[in-house]
N, C-alpha and C positions, 0 to 999 in steps of 0.2 A: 504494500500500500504506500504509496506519497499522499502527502502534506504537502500544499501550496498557498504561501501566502503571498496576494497579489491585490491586486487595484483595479476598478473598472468604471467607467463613465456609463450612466443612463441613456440611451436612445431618448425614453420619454418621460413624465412626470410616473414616477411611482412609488408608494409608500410615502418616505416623509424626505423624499431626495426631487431633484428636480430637474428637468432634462439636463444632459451636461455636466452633472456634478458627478465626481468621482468616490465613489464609496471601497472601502476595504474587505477581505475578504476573507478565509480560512477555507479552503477547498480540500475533501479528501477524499482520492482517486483509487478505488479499488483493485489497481492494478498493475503487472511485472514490469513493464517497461517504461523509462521514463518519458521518451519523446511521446509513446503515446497515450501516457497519464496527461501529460502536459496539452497536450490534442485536446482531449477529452475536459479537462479542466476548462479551455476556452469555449469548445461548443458548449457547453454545459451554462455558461455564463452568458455567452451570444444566446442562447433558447432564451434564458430569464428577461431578456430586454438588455444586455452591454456590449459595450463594444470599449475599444481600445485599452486593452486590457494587458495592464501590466505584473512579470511575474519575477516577483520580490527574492522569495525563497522559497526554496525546494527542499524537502528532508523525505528520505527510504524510510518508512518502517519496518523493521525485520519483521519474519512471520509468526514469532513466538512472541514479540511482544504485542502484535494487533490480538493474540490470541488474551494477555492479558487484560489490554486494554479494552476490547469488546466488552465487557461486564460491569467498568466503571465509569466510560466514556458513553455518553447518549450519540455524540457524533460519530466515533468508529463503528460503533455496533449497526448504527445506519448505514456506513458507507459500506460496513461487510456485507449487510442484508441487501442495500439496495443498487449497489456498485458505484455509489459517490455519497456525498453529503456538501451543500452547500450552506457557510456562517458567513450571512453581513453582517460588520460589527456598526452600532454607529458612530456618527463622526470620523474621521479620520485621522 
């Protein structure tokens, strides 16, 4: 699994953000390879309504410790189940 934390500007007014503003992000990518976790992180972000999207930091998790983590983490446990999980934080 990656971990990506990035940046991304709104297309349109949504939630409490407003076209053009950029919001932060926590992405995590259920999957072996980096370029196309990283793929997958963008489309995944272009579906939600962004675009120009910046990618900050990248961290592997090993496969022994998503196993830990799935139990304590609401976000892992999603991204194992559903093969990602998307966190906008606010403000930036």
């Amino acid at each position: 699994m990656f971990v990506f934390s990035c940046s991304a500007e709104t297309k349109v007014d949504c939630e409490d953000l407003k076209q053009g503003e950029r919001a932060p992000f926590m992405v995590y990518i259920n999957y072996a390879d980096l370029f196309g976790a990283e793929q997958l992180c963008q489309m995944y972000l272009m579906r939600e309504g962004f675009t120009n999207i910046e990618m900050e930091k990248r961290k592997y998790i090993q496969a022994a410790t998503v196993e830990k983590l799935k139990f304590k983490e609401k976000d892992v446990q999603v991204a194992v189940k559903e093969g990602y999980f998307l966190r906008m934080f606010e403000g930036e």
